[in-house]
C-alpha positions as CSV (number, residue, x, y, z in Angstrom):
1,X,-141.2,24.4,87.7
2,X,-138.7,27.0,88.2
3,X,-139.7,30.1,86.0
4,X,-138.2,31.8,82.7
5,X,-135.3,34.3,83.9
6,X,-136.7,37.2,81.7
7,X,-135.3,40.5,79.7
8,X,-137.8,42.1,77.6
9,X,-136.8,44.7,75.5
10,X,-139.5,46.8,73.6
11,X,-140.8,50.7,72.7
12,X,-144.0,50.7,74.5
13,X,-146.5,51.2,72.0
14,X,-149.9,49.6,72.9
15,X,-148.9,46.4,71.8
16,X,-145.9,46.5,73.6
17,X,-148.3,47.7,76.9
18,X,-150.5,44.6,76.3
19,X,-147.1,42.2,76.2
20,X,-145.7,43.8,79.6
21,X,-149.1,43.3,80.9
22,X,-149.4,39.4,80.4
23,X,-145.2,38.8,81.6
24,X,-145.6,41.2,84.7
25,X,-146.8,38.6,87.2
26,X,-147.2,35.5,85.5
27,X,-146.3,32.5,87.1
28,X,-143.8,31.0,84.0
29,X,-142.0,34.4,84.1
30,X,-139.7,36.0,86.5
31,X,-139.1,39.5,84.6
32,X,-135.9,40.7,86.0
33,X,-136.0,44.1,84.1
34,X,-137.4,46.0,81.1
35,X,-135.3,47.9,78.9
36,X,-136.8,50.7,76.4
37,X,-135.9,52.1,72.6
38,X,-137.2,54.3,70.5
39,X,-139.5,52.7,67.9
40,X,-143.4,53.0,68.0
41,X,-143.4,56.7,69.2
42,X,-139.5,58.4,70.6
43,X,-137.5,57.7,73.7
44,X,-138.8,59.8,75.8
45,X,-141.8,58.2,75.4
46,X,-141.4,54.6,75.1
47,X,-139.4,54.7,78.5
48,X,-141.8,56.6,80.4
49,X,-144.8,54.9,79.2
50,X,-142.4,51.7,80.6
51,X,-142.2,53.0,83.9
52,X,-145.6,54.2,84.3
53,X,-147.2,50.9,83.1
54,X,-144.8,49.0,85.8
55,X,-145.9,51.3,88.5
56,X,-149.7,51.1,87.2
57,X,-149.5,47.1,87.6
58,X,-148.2,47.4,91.2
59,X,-144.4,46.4,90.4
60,X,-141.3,47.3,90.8
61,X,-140.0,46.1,88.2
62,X,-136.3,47.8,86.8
63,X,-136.5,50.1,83.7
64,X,-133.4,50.9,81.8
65,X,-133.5,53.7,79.0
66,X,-131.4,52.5,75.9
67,X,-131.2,53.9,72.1
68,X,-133.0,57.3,71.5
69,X,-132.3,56.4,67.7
70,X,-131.0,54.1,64.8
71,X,-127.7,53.1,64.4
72,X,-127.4,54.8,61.3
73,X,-130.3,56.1,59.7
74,X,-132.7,58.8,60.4
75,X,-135.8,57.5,63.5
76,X,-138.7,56.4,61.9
77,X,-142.0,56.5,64.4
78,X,-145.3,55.0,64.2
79,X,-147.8,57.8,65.8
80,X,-150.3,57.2,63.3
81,X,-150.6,53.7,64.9
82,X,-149.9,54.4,68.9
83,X,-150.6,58.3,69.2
84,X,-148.6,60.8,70.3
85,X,-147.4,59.3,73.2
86,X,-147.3,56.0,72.2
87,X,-150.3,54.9,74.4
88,X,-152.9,56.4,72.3
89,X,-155.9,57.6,74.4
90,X,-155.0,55.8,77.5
91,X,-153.2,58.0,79.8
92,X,-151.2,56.4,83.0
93,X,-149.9,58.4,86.3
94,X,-146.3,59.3,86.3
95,X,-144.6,56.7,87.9
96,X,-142.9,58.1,91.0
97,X,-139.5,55.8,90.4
98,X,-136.8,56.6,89.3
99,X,-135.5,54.4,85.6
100,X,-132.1,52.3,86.4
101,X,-128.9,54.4,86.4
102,X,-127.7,51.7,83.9
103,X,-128.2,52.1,80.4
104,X,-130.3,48.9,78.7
105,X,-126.7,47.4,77.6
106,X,-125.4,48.2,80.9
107,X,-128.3,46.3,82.8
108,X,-128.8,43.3,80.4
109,X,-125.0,42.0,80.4
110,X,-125.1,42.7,84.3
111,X,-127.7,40.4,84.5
112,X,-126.7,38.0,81.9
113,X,-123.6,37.5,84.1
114,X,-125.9,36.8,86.9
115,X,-128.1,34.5,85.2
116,X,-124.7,32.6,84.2
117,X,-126.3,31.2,80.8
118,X,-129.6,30.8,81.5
119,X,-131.0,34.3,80.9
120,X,-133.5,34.3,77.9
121,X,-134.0,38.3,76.0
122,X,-137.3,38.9,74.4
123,X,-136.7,42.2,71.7
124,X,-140.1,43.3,70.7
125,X,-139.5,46.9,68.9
126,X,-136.4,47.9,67.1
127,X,-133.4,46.0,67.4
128,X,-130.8,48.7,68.7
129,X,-130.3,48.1,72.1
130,X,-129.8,44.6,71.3
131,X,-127.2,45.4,68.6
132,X,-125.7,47.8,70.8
133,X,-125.0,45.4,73.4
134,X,-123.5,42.8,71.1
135,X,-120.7,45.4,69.9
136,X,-119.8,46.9,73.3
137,X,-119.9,43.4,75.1
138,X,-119.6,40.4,72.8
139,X,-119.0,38.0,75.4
140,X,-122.6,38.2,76.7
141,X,-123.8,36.1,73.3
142,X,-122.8,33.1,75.0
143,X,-124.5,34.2,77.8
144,X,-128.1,34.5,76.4
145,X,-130.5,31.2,76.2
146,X,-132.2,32.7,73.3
147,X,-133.9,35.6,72.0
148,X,-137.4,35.9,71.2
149,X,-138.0,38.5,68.5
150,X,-141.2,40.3,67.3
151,X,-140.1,41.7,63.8
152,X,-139.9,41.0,60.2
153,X,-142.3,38.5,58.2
154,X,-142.0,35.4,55.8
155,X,-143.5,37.2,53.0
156,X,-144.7,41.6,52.6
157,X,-144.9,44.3,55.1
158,X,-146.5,46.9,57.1
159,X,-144.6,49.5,56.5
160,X,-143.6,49.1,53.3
161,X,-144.5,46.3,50.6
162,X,-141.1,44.2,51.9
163,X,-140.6,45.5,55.0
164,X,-142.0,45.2,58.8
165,X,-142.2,48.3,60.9
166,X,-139.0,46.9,63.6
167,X,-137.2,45.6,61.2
168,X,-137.5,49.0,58.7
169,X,-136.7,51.3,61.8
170,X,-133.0,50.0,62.0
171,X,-132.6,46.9,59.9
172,X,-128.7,47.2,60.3
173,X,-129.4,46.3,63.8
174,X,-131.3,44.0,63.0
175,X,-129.2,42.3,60.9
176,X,-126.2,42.4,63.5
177,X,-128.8,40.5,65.4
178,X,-129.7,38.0,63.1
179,X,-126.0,37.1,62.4
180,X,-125.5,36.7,66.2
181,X,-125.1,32.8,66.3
182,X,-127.3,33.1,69.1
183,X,-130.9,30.5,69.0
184,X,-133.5,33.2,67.8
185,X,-137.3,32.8,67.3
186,X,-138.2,35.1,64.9
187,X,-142.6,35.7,65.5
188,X,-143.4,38.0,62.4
189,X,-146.7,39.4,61.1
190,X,-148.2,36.0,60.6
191,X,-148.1,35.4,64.5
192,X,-149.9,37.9,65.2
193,X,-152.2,38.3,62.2
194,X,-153.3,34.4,62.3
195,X,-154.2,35.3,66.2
196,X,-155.5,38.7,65.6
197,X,-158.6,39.7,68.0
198,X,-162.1,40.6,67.4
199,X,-164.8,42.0,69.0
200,X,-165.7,39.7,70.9
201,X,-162.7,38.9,72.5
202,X,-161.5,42.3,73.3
203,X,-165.1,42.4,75.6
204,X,-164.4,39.0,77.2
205,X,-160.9,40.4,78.3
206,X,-162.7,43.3,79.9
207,X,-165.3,41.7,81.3
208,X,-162.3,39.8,83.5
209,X,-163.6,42.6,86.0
210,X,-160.4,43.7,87.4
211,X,-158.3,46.8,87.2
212,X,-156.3,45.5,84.8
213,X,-158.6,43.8,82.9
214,X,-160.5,47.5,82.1
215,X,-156.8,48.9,81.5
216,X,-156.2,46.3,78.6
217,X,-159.3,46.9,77.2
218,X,-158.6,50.6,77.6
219,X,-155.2,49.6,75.6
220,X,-157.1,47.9,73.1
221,X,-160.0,50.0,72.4
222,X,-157.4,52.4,71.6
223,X,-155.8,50.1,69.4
224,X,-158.8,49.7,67.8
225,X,-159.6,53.0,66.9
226,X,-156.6,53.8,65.6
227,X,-155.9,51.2,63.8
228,X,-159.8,51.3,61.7
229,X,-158.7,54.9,61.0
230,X,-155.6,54.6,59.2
231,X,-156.2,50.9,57.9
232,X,-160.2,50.5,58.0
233,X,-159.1,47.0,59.8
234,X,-162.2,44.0,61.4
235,X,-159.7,42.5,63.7
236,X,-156.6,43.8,65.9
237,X,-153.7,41.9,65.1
238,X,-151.1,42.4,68.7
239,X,-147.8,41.7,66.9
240,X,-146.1,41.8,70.8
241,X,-148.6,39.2,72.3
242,X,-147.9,37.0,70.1
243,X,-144.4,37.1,70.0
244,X,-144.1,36.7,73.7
245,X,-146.5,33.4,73.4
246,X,-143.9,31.5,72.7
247,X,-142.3,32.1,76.4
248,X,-145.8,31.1,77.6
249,X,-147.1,28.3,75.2
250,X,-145.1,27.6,72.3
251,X,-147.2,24.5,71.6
252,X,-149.4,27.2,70.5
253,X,-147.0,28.2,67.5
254,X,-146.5,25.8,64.2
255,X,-142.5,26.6,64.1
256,X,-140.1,26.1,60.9
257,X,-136.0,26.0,61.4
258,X,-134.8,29.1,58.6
259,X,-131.9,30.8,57.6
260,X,-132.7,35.0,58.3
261,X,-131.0,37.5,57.0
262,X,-132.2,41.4,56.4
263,X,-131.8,43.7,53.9
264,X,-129.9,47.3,54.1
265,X,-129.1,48.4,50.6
266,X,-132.4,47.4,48.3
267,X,-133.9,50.4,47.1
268,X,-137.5,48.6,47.3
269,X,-136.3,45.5,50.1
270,X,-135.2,47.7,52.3
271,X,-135.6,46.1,55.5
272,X,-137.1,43.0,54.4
273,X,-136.2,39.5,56.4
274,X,-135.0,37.3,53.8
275,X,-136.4,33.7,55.1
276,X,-134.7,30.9,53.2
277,X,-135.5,27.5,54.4
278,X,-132.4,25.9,52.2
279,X,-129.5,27.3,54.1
280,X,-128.3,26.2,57.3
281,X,-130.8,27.7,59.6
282,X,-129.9,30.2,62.4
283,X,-133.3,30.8,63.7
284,X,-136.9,29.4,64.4
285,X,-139.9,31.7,62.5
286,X,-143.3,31.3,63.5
287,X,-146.0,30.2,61.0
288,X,-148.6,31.0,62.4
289,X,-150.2,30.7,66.3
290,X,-153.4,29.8,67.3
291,X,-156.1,32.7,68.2
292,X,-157.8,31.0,71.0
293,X,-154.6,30.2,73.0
294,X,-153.6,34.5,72.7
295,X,-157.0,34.5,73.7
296,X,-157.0,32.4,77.0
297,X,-153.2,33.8,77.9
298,X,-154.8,37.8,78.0
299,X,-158.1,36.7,79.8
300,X,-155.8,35.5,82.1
301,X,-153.6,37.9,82.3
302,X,-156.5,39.9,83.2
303,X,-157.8,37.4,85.7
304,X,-154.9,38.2,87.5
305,X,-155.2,41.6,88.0
């Protein structure tokens, strides 16, 4: 079966870590580069921690540095979830390459053009980069299979009452995105907090044995801490596993066609994916995914070392 032709986009973030680590080397995935924007923690962060986390694994995987902010409002970070640096307590070896003289525009429509068509983006922080690349090169929309996108939710937030965290950070973007025409799936805060991880399964991931395996758990022991500090949470809901599940098992997902739109002028909505399942729909949003097969796809991804 010839493997998924792959663009992830993200703002690395544990989350985000735990994502790279279950594409990088999988056998469904051929991950042709990673491009990084400020989200979770700044850009000077969330590209580094990229390239560190690729050279960690043992790849060689391209890293392009996009957006160092929002189109038009003021960066919004999330340190009180990821730390300082964006990794929390885990810290990685400075990668000794070098990140792609392209910018993350630059290098996705170069590949897209290569790919002719068949190139799929996954967009799991902020949606800048992705909006970016839309304005400055238009023609690449009908170059992209789909996009897979962690952000937004059917109902609430975490950031806010309406609003998810990637979605709140530049929701212009995001809308830009949205209105695209290209296929989306949208995997909100109900993928990851119907999948969400206990105890138990962060040791079974560890207990893989390998290098990795103990850098996951690392990632999510960190996760963990934090995450009981600020929101005194039982289970670790990884919003950027589960997003990506869909590239690996999306007979995993329950799926409903929607219309998605987001809000940028509500005082209160600000941010907030508007789901409406009467309109014509321009996306797929995820219901909800089942925990065991997140589960089996990181013990695996740990397996593989």
């Amino acid at each position: 079966m010839a493997k998924i032709p792959l663009v992830i986009d993200c703002d690395p973030g544990i989350d985000d870590a735990i994502a790279l680590s279950m594409l990088l080397g999988h056998p469904k995935i051929d991950l042709l580069a990673i491009t990084a924007v400020a989200g979770n923690v700044p850009l000077v962060y969330t590209s580094q921690n990229a390239l560190n986390l690729v050279g960690a694994l043992g790849f060689d995987t391209p890293v392009a540095a996009g957006a160092a902010q929002p189109l038009f409002r003021d960066q919004v970070t999330a340190e009180y979830v990821h730390g300082k640096s964006g990794f929390g307590s885990v810290e990685l070896p400075k990668s000794k390459s070098s990140f792609s003289p392209l910018s993350a525009d630059e290098l996705i429509v170069k590949i897209a053009e290569e790919q002719k068509g068949e190139l799929v983006l996954a967009a799991i922080g902020p949606l800048t980069n992705i909006a970016i690349l839309f304005i400055k090169y238009p023609r690449v929309k009908k170059l992209i299979k789909n996009l897979v996108i962690m952000g937004g939710a059917i109902d609430g937030g975490n950031i806010t009452e309406a609003a998810e965290f990637n979605i709140f950070v530049d929701p212009e973007a995001a809308q830009i995105v949205f209105r695209s025409g290209i296929p989306i799936l949208m995997a909100g805060l109900e993928a990851g907090d119907s999948s969400a991880l206990t105890d138990k399964d962060i040791e079974d991931i560890g207990a893989a044995g390998s290098e990795k395996a103990k850098l996951m758990e690392s990632f999510l022991l960190s996760a963990k801490t934090l995450s009981k500090r600020k929101f005194n949470i039982k289970k670790l809901s990884m919003y950027d596993p589960a997003a990506v599940m869909y590239l690996l098992n999306p007979e995993a997902m329950s799926l409903k066609d929607a219309h998605i739109d987001v809000e940028i002028w509500g005082e209160y909505t600000y941010g907030k994916t508007v789901v409406d399942y009467k309109r014509t729909p321009n996306a797929k949003v995820v219901l909800s995914l089942l925990h065991d097969a997140l589960k089996d796809e990181l013990v695996a991804a740990a397996k593989r070392g």
